[in-house]
C-alpha positions as CSV (number, residue, x, y, z in Angstrom):
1,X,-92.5,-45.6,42.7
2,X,-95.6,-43.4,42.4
3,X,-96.0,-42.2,38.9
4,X,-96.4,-38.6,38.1
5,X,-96.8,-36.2,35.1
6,X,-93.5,-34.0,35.4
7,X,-92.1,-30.9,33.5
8,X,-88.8,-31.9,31.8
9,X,-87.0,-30.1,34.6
10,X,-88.4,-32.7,36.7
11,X,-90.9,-30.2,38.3
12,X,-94.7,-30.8,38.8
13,X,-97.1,-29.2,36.2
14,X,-99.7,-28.7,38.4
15,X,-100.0,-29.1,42.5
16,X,-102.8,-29.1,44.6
17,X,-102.7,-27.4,48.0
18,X,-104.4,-27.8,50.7
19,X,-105.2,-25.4,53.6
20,X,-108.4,-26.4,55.1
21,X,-108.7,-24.2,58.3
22,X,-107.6,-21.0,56.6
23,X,-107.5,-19.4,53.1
24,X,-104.6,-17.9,51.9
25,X,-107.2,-14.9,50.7
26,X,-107.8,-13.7,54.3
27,X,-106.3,-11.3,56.2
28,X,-103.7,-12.2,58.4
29,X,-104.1,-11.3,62.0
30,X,-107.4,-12.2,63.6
31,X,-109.3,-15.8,63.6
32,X,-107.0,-18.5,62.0
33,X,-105.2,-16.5,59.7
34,X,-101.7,-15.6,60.4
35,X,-98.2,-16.4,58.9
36,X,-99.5,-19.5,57.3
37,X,-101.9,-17.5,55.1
38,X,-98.8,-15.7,53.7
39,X,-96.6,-18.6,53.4
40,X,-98.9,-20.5,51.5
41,X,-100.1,-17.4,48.8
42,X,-96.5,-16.0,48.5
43,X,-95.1,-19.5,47.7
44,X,-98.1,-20.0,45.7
45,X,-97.7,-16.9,43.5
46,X,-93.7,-17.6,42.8
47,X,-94.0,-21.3,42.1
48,X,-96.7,-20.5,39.8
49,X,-94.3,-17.8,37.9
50,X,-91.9,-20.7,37.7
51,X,-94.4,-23.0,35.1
52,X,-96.1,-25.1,38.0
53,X,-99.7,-24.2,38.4
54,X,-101.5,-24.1,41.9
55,X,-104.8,-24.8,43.0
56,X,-105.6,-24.2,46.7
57,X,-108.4,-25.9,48.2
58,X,-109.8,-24.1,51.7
59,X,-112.6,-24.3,53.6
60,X,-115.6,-21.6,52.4
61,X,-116.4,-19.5,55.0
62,X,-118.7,-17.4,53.4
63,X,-121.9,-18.3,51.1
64,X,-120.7,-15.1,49.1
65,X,-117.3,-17.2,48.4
66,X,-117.3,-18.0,44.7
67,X,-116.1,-21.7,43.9
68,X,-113.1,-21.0,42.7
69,X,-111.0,-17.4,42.8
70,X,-108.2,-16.7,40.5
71,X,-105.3,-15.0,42.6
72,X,-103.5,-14.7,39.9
73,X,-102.3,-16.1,36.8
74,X,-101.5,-19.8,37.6
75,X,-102.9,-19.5,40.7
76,X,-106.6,-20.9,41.6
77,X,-108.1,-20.8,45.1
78,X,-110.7,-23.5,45.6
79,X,-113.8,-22.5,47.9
80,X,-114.8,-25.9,49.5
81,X,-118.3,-26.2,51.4
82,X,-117.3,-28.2,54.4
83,X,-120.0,-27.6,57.1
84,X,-121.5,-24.4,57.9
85,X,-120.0,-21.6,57.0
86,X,-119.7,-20.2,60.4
87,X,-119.4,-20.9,64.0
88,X,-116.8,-23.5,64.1
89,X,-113.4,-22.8,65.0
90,X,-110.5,-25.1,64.1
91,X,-110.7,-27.7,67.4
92,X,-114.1,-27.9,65.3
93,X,-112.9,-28.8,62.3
94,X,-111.9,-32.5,62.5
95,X,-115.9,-33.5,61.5
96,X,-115.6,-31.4,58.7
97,X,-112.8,-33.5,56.9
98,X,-114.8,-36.1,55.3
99,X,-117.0,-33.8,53.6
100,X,-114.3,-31.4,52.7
101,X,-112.3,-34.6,51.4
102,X,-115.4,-35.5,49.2
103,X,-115.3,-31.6,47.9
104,X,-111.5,-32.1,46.9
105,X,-111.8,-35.5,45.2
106,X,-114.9,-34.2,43.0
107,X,-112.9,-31.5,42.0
108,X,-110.3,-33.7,40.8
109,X,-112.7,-36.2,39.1
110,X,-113.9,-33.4,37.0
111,X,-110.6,-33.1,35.3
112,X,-108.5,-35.4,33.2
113,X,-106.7,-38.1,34.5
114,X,-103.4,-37.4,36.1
115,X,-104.6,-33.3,36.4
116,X,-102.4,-32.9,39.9
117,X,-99.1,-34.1,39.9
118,X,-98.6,-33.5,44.0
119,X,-100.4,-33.1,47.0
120,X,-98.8,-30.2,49.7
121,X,-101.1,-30.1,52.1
122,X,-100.5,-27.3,55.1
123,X,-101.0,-28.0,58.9
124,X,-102.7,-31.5,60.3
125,X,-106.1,-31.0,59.2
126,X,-104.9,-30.8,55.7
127,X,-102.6,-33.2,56.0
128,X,-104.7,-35.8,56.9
129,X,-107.0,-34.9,53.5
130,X,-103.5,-34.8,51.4
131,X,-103.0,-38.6,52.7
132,X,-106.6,-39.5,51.1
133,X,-106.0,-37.8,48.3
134,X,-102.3,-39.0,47.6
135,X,-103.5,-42.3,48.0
136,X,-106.3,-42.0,45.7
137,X,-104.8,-39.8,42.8
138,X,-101.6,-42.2,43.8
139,X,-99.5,-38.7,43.7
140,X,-96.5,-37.7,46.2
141,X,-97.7,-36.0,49.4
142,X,-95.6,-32.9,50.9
143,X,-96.7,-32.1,54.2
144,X,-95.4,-29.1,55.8
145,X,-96.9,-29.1,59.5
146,X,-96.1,-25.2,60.4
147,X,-96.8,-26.1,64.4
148,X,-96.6,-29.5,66.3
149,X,-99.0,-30.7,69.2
150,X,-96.6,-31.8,71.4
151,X,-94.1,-28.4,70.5
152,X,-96.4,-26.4,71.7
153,X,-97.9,-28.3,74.8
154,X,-94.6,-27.8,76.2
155,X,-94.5,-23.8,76.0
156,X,-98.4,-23.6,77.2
157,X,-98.7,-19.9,78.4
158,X,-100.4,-19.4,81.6
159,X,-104.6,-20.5,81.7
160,X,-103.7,-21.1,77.5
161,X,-105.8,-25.0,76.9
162,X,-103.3,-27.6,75.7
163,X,-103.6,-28.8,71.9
164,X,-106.3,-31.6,71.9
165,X,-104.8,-35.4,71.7
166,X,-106.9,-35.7,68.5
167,X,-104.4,-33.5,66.7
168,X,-101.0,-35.1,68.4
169,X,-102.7,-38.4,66.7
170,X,-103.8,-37.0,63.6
171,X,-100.4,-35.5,63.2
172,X,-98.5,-38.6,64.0
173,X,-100.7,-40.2,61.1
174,X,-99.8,-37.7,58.6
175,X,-96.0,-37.8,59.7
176,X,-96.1,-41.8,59.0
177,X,-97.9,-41.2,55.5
178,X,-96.0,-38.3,54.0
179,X,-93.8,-38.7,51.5
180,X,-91.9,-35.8,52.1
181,X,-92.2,-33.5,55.4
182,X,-90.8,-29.4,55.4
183,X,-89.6,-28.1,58.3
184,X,-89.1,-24.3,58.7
185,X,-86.0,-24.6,60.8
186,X,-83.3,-27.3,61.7
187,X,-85.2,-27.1,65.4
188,X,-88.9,-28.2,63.7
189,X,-86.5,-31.1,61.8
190,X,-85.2,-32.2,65.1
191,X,-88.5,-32.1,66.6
192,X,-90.6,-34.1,63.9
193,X,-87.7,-36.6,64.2
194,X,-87.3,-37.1,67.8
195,X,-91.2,-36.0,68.8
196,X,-93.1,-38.0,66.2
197,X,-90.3,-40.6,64.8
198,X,-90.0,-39.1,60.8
199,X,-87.0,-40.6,58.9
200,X,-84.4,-37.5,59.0
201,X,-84.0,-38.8,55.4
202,X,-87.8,-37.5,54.6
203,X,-87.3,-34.4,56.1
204,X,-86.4,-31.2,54.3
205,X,-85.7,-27.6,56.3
206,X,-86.4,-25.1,53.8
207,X,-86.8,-21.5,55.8
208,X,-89.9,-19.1,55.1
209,X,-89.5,-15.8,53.2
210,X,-90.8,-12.2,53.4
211,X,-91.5,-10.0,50.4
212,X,-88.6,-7.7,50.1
213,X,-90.4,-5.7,47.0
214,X,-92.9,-4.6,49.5
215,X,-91.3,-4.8,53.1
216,X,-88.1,-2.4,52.8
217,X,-87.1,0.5,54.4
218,X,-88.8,4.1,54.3
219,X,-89.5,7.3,55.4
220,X,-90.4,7.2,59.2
221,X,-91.2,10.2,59.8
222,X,-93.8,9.8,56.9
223,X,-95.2,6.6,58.4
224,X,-95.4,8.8,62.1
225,X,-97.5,11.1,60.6
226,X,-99.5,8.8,58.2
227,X,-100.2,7.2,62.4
228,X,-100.8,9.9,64.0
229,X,-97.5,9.2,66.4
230,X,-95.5,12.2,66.9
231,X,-91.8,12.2,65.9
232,X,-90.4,12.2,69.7
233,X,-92.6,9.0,70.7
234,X,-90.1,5.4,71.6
235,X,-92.6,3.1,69.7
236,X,-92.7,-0.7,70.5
237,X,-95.1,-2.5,68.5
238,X,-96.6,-6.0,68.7
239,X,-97.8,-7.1,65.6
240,X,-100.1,-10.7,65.5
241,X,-103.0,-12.3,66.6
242,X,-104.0,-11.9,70.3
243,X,-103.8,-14.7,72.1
244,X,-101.8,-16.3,75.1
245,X,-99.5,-17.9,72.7
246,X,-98.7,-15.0,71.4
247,X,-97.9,-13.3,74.2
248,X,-98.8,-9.4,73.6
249,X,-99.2,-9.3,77.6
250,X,-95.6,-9.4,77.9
251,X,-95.4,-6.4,76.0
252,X,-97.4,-4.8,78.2
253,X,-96.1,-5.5,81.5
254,X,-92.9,-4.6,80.1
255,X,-93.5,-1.2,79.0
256,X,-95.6,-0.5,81.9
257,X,-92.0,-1.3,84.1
258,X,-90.0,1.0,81.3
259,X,-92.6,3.5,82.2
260,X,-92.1,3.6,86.2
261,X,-88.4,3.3,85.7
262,X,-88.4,6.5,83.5
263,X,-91.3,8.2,83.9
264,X,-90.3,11.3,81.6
265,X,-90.0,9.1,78.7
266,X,-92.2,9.2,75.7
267,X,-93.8,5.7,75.4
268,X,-95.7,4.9,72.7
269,X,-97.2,1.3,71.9
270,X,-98.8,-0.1,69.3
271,X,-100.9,-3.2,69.5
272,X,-101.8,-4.9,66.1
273,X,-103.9,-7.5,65.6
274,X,-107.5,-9.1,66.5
275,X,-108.1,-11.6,68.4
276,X,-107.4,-15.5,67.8
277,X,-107.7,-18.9,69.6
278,X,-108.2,-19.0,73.3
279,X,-108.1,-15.3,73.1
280,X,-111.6,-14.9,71.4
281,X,-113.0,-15.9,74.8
282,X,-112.2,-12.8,76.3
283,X,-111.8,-10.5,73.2
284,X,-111.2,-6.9,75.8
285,X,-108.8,-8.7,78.1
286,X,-105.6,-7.1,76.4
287,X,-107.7,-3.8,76.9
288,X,-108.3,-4.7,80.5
289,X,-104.8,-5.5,81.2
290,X,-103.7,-2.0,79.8
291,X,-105.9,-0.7,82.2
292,X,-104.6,-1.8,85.3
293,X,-101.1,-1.2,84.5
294,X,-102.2,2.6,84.0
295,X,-100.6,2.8,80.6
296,X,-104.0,2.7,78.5
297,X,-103.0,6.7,77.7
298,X,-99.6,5.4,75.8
299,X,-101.4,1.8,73.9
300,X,-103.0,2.3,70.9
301,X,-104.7,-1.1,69.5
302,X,-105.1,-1.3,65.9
303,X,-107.1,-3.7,63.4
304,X,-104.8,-6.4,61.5
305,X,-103.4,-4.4,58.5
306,X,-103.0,-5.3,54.9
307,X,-99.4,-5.1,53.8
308,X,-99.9,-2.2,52.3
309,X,-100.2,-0.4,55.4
310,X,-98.3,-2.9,57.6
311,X,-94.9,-1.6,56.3
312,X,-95.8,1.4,57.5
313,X,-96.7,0.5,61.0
314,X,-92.8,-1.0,61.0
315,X,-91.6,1.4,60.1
316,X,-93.0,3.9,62.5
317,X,-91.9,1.8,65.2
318,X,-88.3,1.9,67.1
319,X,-88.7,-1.7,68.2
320,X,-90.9,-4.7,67.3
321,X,-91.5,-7.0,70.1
322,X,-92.3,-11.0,69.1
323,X,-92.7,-12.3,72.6
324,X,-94.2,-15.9,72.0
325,X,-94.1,-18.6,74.0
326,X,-94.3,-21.1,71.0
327,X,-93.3,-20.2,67.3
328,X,-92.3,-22.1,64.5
329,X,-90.7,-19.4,62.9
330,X,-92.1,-15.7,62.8
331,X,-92.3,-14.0,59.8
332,X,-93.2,-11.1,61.9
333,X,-89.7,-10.6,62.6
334,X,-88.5,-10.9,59.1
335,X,-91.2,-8.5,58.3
336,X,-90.1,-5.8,60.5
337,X,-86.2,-6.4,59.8
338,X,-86.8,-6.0,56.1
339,X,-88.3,-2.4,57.3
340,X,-84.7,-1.7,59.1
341,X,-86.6,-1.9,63.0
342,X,-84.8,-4.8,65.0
343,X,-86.6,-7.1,67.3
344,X,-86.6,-8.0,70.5
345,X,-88.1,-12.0,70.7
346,X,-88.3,-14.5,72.6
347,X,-85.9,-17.2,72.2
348,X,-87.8,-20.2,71.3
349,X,-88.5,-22.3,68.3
350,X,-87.2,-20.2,65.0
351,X,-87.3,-16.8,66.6
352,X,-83.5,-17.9,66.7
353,X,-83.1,-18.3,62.9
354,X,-85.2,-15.2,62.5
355,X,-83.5,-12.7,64.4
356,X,-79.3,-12.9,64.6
357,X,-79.1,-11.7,68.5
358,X,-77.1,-9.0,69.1
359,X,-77.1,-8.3,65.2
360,X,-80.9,-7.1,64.0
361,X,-82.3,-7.9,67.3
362,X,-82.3,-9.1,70.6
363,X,-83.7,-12.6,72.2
364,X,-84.7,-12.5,75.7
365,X,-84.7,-16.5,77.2
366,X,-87.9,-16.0,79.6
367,X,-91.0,-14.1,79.7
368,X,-90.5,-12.5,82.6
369,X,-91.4,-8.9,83.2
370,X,-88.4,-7.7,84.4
371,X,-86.2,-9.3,81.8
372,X,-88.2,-7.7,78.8
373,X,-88.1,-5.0,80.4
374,X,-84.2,-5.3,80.4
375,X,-83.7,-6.1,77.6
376,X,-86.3,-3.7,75.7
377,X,-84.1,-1.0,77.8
378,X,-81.4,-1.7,75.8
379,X,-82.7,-0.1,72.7
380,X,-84.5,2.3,73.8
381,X,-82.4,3.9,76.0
382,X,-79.1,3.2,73.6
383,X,-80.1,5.0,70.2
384,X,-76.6,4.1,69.3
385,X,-77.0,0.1,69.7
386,X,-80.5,0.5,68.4
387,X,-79.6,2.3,65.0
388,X,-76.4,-0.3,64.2
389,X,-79.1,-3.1,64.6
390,X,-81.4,-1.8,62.4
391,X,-79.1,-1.0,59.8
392,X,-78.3,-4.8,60.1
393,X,-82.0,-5.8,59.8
394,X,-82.8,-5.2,56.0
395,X,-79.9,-7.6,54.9
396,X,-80.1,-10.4,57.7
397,X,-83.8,-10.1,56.3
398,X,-82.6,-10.3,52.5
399,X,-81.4,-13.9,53.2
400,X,-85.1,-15.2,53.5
401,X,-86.5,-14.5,50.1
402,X,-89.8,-15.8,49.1
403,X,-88.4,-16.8,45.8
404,X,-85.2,-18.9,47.6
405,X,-88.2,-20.7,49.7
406,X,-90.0,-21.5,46.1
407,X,-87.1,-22.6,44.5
408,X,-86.3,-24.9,47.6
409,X,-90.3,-26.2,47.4
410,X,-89.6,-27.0,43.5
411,X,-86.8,-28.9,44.7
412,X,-88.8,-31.2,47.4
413,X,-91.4,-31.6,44.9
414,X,-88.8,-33.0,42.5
415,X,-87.3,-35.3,45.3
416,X,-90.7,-36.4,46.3
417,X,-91.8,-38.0,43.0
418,X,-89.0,-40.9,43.0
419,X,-90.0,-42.0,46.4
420,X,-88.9,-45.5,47.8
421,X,-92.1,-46.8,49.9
422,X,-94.9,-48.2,47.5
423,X,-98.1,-46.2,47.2
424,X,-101.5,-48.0,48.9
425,X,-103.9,-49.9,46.5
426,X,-106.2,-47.5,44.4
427,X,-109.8,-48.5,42.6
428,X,-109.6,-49.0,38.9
429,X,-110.6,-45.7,37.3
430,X,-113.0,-47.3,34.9
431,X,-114.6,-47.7,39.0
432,X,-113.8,-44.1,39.6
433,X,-115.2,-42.6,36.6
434,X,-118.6,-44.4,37.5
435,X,-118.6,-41.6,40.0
436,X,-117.9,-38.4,37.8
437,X,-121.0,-35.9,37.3
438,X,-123.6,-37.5,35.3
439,X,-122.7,-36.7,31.0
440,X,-119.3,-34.9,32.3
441,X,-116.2,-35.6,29.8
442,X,-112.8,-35.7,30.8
443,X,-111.6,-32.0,30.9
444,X,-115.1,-30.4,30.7
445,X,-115.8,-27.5,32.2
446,X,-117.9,-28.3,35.5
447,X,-119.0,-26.2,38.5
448,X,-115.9,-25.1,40.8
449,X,-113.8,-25.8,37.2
450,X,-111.1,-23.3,36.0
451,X,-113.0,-19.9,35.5
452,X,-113.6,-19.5,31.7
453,X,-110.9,-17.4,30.0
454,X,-108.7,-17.8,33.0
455,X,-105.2,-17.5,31.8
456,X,-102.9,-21.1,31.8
457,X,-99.3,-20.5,33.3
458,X,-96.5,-20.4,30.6
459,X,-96.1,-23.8,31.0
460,X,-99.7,-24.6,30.1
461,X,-100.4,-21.3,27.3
């Protein structure tokens, strides 16, 4: 059994996270930062107003990055120098670990023994410096994986590069190490399983959330005129980075077939989003494609929006389109139910869990033209259907709190400090000390420390 420090309740005091190739800071929509960004700040924020404090170590991306960033109270993000602070993308990152593992157990050493009581580490990359570190700190490691290799190599959209075999290995690794492994859906638990042999015993599904104090329904007539969209418009939006995975093409096509079957109809669609992946390799291609379907008068492409303004943008719109080809869950689609606009997805990987078909939305089994086109048909030309499924939307959408997803994290963390396999051998810490900052004590303040006067969680004041 590894030993921990726990709460009476059994919960951690204090966890470190780890989310190397994005930070939960950034703005979701463009580069590497989508849905896992959210996840891990929104989870980050509730467990902390639980009594568990959170410190997030990511990659710095900026020399203007302070060390450390307090998100809120309880909640620390940790700006590690790994390797330049630009240029790389994340097939880049894999020479980056070591030095962004040295940054993380530095940290640590700066702190009294026993500071973190649990590793979660989020996607591969950080799940191969949570194995290290859990290891080292001999702590229980959570690993929640958000996308598999081999998942998505299966569901490649057209001219999209498959997922090196660097990260099917490295995620195998960190499958085999992890104490305890969160899926998002009973699918990703079935995958990890059968695709990379996890104990079904290890494995927890424990669904993401959306904010429901900020993503609710509103005025849309407001939000069309805080746009610029005029009241009479049939909007269908596409929210998310732009890239073959995600699809936004589809959209496209589609409403560019709407548009010659009904060519009186007032099309409107919205593109939101920057772009990601292998779509930074040809950044106007979206553009271009608008252009030779002759429907660039009826797309208008915005920046990724802070949530602020996002709400709006669902709220404007008569249907959001999540067209992926691969997705582990889509908290797009929660999003924009929340907001009372149903969704037409595709049905693959949680889309299904997501959106209840036929009650908040539609899934569409292909990515043919003529089948979105179909099935985006069926809303728009039905106002009927379409208002019934958005008045399902906000409480399908209820079900996926942000604080149910905490709670069920509190309760994996719990599980995952009276595991069964025997932690690997450690160095004495007389060793370790050897290596602390020259004169540090135990619990001194030290550069990239706890800000002074940063407020302790309740469980800490």
């Amino acid at each position: 059994m590894i030993p921990t420090s726990t709460t009476r309740a059994g919960r951690p005091r204090r966890v470190a996270v780890l989310s190397v190739h994005t930070s939960p800071l950034e703005q979701p929509g463009t580069g590497d930062a989508g849905g896992m960004n959210v996840y891990v700040l929104q989870t980050a924020l509730r467990i902390a107003q639980r009594g568990t404090e959170v410190e997030i170590f990511t990659r710095a991306t900026s020399s203007a990055a302070p060390p450390v960033v307090q998100a809120a109270p309880g909640v620390l993000v940790r700006n590690v120098v790994a390797g330049p602070f630009e240029g790389l993308d994340k097939n880049e990152l894999p020479a980056q670990l070591c030095a962004f593992t040295a940054g993380v157990l530095r940290a640590e050493a700066r702190q009294e023994q026993g500071y973190y009581d649990l590793v979660h580490s989020h996607y591969w990359l950080s799940g191969q410096v949570g194995w290290l570190a859990r290891d080292r700190w001999r702590v229980p490691l959570v690993h929640t994986a958000h996308t598999l290799a081999r998942v998505k190599n299966a569901a490649l959209a057209e001219g999209d590069p498959p997922e090196p075999k660097v990260r099917e290995i490295g995620e195998q690794q960190v499958v085999d190490e992890a104490d305890r492994l969160v899926a998002n859906t009973p699918a990703e638990a079935e995958q990890l399983v059968r695709l990379y042999g996890a104990e079904g015993s290890r494995v927890d599904t424990i669904a993401p959330g959306v904010d429901l104090d900020r993503f609710r329904p509103g005025d849309r007539a407001a939000s069309r005129a805080r746009l610029g969209i005029a009241p009479d418009e049939t909007v269908l939006t596409f929210v998310g980075r732009i890239q073959p995975l995600k699809a936004p093409d589809v959209l496209l096509r589609a409403a560019a077939e709407l548009r010659a079957r009904t060519p009186g109809h007032r099309l409107r669609v919205l593109v939101v989003g920057g772009p990601s992946g292998s779509g930074l390799g040809q950044p106007a291609a979206l553009v271009g494609l608008a252009q030779s379907l002759g429907i660039t008068d009826v797309v208008t492409f915005l920046p990724p929006q802070p949530p602020a303004e996002l709400v709006h943008v669902y709220r404007a719109s008569d249907v959001v389109a999540v067209p992926s080809h691969s997705e582990s869950f889509g908290l797009v689609a929660l999003e924009a139910q929340a907001c009372g606009t149903p969704v037409v997805a595709a049905d693959v990987g949680g889309l299904g869990v997501a959106v209840a078909d036929g009650v908040t939305g539609l899934l569409v089994g292909s990515h043919r033209t003529a089948d979105w086109a179909d099935a985006l048909a069926r809303l728009t030309d039905a106002p009927v259907l379409r208002e019934r499924l958005a008045a399902a939307a906000p409480g399908h959408a209820a079900g996926f709190s942000w604080d149910r997803t905490a709670d069920a994290l509190l309760e994996t963390y719990a599980r995952a400090t009276m595991p069964v396999r025997s932690p690997a051998p450690v160095r004495p810490r007389s060793l370790r000390q050897l290596r602390r900052t020259p004169g540090a004590q135990p619990g001194a303040q030290q550069p990239g420390d706890r800000p002074a006067g940063a407020p302790q969680s309740a469980a800490h004041a």
